[in-house]
N, C-alpha and C positions, 0 to 999 in steps of 0.2 A: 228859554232865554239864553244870552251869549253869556261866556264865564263872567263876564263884568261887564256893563251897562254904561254910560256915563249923558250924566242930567245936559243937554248940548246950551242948555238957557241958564243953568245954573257954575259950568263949568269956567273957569280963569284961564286954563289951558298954560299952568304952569311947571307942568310934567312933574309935581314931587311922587304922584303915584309911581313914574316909571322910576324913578331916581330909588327908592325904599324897597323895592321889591326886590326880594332874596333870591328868587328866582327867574328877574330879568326876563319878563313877561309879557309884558305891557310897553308897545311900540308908542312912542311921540317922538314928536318933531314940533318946532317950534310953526306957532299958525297951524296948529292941526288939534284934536281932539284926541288922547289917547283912545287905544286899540287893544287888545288881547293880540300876540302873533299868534300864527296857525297851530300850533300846539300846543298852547298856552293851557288845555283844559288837563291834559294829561302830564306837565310838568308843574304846575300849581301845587302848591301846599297847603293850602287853606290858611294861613296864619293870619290874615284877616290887614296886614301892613295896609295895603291900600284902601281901606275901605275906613282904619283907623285916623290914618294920616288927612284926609281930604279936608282942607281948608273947609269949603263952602257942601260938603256933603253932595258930593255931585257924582260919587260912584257907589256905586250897591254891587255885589257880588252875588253871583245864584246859591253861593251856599253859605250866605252870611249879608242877609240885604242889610241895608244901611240905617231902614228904622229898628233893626232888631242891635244896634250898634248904642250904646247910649253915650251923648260926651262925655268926656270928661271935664268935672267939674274941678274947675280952680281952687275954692274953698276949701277942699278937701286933701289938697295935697299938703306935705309933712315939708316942715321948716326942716335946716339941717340939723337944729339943736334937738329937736320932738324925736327925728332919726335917730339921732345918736342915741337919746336918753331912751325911745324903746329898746332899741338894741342891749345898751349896755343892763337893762333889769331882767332882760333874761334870765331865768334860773333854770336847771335842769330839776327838777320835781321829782322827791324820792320819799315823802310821805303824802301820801292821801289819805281824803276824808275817807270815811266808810261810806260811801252814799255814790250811789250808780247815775250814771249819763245819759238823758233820754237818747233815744236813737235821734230825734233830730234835729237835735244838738250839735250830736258828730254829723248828721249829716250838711248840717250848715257849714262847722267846720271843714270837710271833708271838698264840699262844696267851692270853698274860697280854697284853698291849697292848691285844687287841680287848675288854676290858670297858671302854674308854674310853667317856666317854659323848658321844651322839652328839642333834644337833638331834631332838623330839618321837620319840627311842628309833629314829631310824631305823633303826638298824645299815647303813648303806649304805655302809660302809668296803670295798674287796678289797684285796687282796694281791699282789704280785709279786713274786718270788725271783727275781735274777738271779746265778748264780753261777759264768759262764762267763767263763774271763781273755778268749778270742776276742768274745764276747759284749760284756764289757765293753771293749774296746778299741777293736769298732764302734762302740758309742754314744759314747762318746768322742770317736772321728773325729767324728760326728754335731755334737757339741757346739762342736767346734773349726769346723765349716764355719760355723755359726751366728754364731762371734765373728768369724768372716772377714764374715760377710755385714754382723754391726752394727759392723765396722770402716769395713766401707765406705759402708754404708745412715747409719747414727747413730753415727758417729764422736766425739761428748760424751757421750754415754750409754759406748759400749765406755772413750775414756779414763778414765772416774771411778773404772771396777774394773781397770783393765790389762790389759785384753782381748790388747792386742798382746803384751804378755810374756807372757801365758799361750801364746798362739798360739805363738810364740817358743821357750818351753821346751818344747812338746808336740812341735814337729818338730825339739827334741836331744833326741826319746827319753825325756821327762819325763813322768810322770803327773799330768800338774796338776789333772786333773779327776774321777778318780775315787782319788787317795794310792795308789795298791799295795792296795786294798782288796779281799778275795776276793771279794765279794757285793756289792748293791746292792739297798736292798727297797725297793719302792714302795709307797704307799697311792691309789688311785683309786676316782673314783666316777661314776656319771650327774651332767656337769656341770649340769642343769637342776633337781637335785634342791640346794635353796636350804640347807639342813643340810650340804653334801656339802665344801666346802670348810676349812670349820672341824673337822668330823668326823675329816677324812684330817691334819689337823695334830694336833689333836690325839692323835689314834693315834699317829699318829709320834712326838709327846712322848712318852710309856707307853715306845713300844720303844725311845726312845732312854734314860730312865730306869730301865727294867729290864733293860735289857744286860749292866751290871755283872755282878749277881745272878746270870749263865751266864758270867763271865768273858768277857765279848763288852765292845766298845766302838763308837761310831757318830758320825758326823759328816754332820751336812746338807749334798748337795748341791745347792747354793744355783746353779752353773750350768749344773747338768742339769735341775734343776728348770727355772729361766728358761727354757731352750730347749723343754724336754714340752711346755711352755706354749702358745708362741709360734711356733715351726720347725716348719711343715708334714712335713720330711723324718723329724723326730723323733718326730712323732705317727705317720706312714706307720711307723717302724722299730719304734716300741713293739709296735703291733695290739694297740692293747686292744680291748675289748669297746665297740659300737657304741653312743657318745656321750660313751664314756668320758672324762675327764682325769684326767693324775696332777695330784693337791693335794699331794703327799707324797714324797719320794725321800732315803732314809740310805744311807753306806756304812756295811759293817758288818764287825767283822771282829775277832780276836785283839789287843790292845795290843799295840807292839812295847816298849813303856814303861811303867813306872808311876810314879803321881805322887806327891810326900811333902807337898805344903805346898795347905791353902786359900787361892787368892787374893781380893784385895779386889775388892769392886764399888761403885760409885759409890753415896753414899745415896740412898735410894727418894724421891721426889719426892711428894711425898700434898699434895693439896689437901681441908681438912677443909670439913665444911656442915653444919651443923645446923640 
């Protein structure tokens, strides 16, 4: 079949398919039936705009037909108040139960995250489940060698976050770097792919938003992250996939807590221009 289709009995012949396409793809003219232009298959992104957007479902795509599209349903959308008020109970989650995630659990979770959207549709987000206490305990060691090394290497840099007390509480036995958390998910991607770093934050937003929703709760490992980064020993222990880097790293896990009150945040700073 042709990159996109269009039902000729069901269509309005209103051109919002060609008006939405990020890629300017889709030839109309008024009194005519939109077209794919001549290379429309090989400039195409897949992102699915015209096949979402169609009033009367009159377009299907070869890689995204239109019954595999499902509406969306009105009921379902968030008031702005339901908006605000998930947003603002977000917590970052720094004690967990003891008690482990099935796999597909996360994989549900996992599942809703990755419709985040990603630089020119890339999809170039993966995945890593880490769900091993030995597993996570390595990496840990990993992370603590790291703050011994910018103890010693960048000793202003390690005091600003307290590197040494972290170091400190981890050999009495402390979790300081990954909370008691059962799991640990990553987001990675081909670091030369220029999408790839906002894509894997992003994702991680989703699954740290959607957590709630599976009784899950998550907190950014902001000093595993730093070290994925930057620590030769840590990129050696991940083995990801060759070029890979993590952009992305949650603990995830059970709440050991829950919370009753919204806290305040600073007023938003907006700069207006007209």
């Amino acid at each position: 079949m042709k990159l996109i289709e269009i039902n000729t009995d069901t269509c309005n012949q209103d051109g919002i398919c060609a008006a939405v396409c990020p890629a300017q793809i889709i030839d109309f003219s008024k009194e005519k039936f939109p077209e794919p232009i001549a290379d429309a298959d090989e400039l195409c992104i897949r992102c699915g705009h015209c096949v979402a957007v169609c009033p009367t479902a009159s377009l299907t795509h070869k890689d995204m037909p239109v019954e595999q599209c499902p509406p969306v349903d009105a009921d379902m959308m968030l008031t702005a108040e339901q908006c605000e008020h998930f947003f603002r109970m977000r917590r970052s989650i720094r004690a967990y139960k003891d008690k482990s995630v099935d796999a597909d659990t996360i994989s549900r979770l996992v599942d809703i995250a990755h419709y985040a959207p990603t630089g020119h549709n890339s999809q170039c987000v993966e995945w890593m489940v880490i769900d091993s206490r030995n597993e996570l305990n390595r990496l840990g060691g990993v992370v603590i060698d790291w703050m011994r090394w910018m103890i010693e290497n960048m000793p202003e840099v390690a005091a600003s976050v307290h590197m040494d007390r972290a170091v400190a509480r981890w050999e009495k036995g402390k979790d300081v770097i990954f909370r008691g958390a059962p799991m640990l998910i990553l987001t990675h991607a081909d670091k030369d792919l220029r999408p790839a770093p906002a894509a894997c934050t992003i994702a991680m937003t989703y699954l740290e938003l959607a957590a709630p929703t599976l009784g899950l709760g998550g907190c950014w490992a902001g000093y595993f992250m730093a070290a994925a980064g930057n620590f030769p020993p840590m990129k050696e222990a991940l083995s990801l996939a060759e070029n890979h880097q993590c952009f992305g790293a949650m603990m995830m896990g059970y709440p050991k807590f829950s919370y009753k009150r919204l806290p305040l945040r600073n007023d938003p700073q907006i700069t207006w221009r007209s």
